[in-house]
C-alpha positions as CSV (number, residue, x, y, z in Angstrom):
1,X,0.0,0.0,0.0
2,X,1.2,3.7,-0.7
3,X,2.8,5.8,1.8
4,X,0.2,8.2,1.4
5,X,-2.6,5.6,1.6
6,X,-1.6,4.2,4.9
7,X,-1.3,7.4,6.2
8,X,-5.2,8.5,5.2
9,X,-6.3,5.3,6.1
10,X,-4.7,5.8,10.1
11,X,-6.0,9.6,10.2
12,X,-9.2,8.3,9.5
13,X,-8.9,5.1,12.0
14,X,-7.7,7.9,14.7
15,X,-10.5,10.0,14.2
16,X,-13.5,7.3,14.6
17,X,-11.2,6.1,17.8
18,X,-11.3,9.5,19.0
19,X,-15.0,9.8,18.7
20,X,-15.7,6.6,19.9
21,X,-13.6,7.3,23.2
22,X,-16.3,10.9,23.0
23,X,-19.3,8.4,23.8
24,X,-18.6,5.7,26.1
25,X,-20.4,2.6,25.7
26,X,-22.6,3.1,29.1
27,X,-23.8,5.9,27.7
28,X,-24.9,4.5,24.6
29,X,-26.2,1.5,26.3
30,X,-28.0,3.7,28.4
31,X,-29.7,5.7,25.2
32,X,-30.6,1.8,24.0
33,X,-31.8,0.9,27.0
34,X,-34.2,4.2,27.5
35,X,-35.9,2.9,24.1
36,X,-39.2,0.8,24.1
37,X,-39.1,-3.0,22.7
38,X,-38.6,-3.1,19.0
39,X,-42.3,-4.9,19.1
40,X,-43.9,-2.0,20.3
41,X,-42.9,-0.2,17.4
42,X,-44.2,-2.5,15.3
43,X,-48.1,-3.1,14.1
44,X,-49.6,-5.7,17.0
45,X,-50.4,-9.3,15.6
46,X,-53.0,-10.1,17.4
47,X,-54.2,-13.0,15.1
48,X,-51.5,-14.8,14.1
49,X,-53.7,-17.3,12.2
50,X,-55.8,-14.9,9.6
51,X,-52.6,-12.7,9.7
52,X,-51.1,-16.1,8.3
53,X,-53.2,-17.2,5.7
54,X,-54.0,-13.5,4.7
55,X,-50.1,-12.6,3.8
56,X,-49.4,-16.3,2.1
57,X,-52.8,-15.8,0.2
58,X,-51.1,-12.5,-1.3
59,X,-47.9,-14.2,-1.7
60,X,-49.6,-16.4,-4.4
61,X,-49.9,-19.5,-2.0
62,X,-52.7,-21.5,-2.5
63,X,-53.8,-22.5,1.1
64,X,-56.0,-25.7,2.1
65,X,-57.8,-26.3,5.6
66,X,-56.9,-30.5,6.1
67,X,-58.9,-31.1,8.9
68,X,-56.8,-34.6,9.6
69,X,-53.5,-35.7,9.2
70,X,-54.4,-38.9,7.2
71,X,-56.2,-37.3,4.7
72,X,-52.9,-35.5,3.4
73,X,-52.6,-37.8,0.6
74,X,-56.3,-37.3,-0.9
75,X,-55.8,-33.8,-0.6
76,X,-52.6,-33.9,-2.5
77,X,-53.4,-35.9,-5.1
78,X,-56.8,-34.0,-5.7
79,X,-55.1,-30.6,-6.0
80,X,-52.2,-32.2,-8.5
81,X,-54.2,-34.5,-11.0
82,X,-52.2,-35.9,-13.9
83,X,-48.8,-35.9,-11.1
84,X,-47.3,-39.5,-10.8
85,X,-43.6,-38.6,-9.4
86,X,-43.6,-37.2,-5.5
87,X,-40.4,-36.6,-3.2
88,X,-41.6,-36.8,0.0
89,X,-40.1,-35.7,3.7
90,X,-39.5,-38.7,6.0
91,X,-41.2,-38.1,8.4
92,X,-44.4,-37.9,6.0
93,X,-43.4,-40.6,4.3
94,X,-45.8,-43.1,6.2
95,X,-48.6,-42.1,4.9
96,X,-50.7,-43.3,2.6
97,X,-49.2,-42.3,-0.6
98,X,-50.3,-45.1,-3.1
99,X,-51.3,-42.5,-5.1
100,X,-47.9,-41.2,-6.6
101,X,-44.8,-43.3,-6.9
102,X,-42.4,-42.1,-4.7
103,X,-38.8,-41.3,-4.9
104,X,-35.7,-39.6,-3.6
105,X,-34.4,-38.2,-6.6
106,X,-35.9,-34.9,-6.4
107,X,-34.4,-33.8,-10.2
108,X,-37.5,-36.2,-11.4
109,X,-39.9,-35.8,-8.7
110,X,-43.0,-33.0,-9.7
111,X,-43.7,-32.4,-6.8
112,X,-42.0,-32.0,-3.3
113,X,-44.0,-32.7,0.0
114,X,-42.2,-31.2,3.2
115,X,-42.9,-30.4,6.6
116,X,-42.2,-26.9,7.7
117,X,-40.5,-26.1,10.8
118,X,-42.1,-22.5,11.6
119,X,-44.5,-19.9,10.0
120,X,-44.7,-16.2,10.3
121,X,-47.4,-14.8,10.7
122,X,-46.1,-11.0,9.6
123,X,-45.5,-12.2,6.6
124,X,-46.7,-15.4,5.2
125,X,-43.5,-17.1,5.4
126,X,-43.0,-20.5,5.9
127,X,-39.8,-21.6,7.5
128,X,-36.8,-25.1,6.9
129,X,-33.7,-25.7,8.3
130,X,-31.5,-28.3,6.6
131,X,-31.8,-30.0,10.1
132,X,-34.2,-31.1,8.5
133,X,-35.4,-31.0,4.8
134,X,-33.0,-31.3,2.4
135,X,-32.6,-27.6,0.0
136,X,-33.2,-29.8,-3.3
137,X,-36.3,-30.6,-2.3
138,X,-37.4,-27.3,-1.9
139,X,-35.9,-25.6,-5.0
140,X,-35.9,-28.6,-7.4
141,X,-39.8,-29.1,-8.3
142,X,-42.4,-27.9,-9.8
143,X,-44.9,-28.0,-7.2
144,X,-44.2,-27.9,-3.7
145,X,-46.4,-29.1,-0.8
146,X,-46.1,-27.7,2.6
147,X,-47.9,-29.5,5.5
148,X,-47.6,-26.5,8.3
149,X,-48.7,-27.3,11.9
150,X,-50.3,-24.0,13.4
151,X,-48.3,-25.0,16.5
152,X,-45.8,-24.0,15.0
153,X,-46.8,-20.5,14.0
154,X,-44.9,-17.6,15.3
155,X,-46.1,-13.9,14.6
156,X,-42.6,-12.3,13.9
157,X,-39.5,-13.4,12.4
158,X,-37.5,-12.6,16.0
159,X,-39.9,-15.2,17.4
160,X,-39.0,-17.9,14.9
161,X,-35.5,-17.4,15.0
162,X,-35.7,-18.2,18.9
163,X,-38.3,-21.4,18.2
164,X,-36.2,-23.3,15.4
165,X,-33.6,-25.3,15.9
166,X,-30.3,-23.3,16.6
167,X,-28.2,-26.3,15.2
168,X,-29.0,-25.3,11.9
169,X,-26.8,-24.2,9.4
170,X,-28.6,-23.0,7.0
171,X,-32.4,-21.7,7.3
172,X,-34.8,-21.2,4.4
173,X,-37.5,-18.7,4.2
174,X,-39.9,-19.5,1.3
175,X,-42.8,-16.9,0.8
176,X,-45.0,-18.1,-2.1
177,X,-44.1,-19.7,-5.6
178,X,-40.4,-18.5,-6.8
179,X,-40.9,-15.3,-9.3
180,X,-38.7,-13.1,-10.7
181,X,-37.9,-10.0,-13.0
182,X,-34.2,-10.0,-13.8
183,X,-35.0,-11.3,-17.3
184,X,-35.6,-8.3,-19.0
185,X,-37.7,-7.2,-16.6
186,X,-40.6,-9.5,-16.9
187,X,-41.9,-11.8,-14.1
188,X,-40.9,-15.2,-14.6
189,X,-42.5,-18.0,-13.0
190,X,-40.6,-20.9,-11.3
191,X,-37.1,-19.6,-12.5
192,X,-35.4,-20.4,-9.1
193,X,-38.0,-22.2,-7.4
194,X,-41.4,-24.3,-7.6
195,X,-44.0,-23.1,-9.6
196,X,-46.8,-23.6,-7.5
197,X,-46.9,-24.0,-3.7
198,X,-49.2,-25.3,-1.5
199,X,-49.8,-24.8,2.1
200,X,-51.5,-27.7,3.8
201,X,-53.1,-26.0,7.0
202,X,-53.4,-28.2,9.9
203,X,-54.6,-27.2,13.6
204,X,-52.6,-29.9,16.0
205,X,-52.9,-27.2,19.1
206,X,-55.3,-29.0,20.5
207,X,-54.4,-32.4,19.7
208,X,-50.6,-32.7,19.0
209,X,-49.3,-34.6,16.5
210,X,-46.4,-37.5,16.2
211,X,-44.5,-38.3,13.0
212,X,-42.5,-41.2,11.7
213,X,-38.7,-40.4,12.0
């Protein structure tokens, strides 16, 4: 590096220690600490369910009330007619799923079938970790199935990052079918993502569910 460089480059590293030293941190974390929660600034959700299905509805999710676990299957196959090829999540893999033929090779499966972890409620969001759904199932179909447990449904994103599973490495947040406009700035459908997804709604609060692992 040039003289002349190094030299601007400590001026400017001595001034921002000088102002720093101007403002110690107990009096900043006095200033943060005279400040109201960050969710009081923030629009209440009070109804995290209609909040829910109202922001995935305007994502472009198409949203189904399954009133029982076992009747996943029906419902699936129903909604995807002419679909033979499913990749499903292990732990919904005990089902009933006579209807498709199932597979793990997700670059031939239509369709993807996967558990969430979380949803938010702010926005419509549904929520994976690789803990435990592999990314290629996600990203890698056409039509992508999400079976979310409203047990699971957080109202903000700060809730859900404190609910899921902090071993992850990686977190996914999917709101509605994958669309873009980089391509001369028209909206493409499925260009990074499934084309369609649907969001299997089940209420377990009152009677939890078990899966398969």
């Amino acid at each position: 590096m040039p003289d002349n460089l190094s030299s601007t480059r400590d001026r400017i590293m001595a001034r921002i220690r000088a102002a720093t030293a101007e403002a110690p941190n107990r009096e900043f974390a006095a200033v943060l600490a005279s400040r109201p929660p960050a969710e009081n600034l923030l629009a209440p959700v009070d109804d995290p369910v209609n909040e829910f299905l109202k922001r995935a509805r305007s994502n472009g999710c198409e949203l189904i009330d399954l009133p029982d676990l076992p009747e996943l299957p029906v419902s699936v196959a129903s909604r995807l007619p002419g679909i033979e090829t499913l990749a499903a999540d292990e732990r919904l893999g005990y089902l009933d799923w006579s209807a498709f033929r199932l597979t793990d090779n997700t670059s031939e499966a239509a369709t993807g079938l996967v558990l969430a972890d979380a949803g938010i409620a702010e926005t419509g969001t549904l929520v994976f970790t690789n803990r435990t759904v592999a990314s290629s199932l996600l990203f890698l179909v056409d039509h992508l199935a999400v079976l979310l447990l409203l047990s699971r449904l957080q109202r903000r994103q700060e809730d859900t990052c404190r609910a899921i599973d902090r071993d992850a490495s990686a977190v996914h947040l999917v709101s509605g079918p994958s669309r873009t406009a980089d391509v001369e700035q028209t909206i493409q459908i499925g260009a990074h993502g499934p084309r369609r997804l649907l969001v299997f709604v089940l209420d377990d609060r009152a009677s939890p569910v078990s899966f398969v692992q």
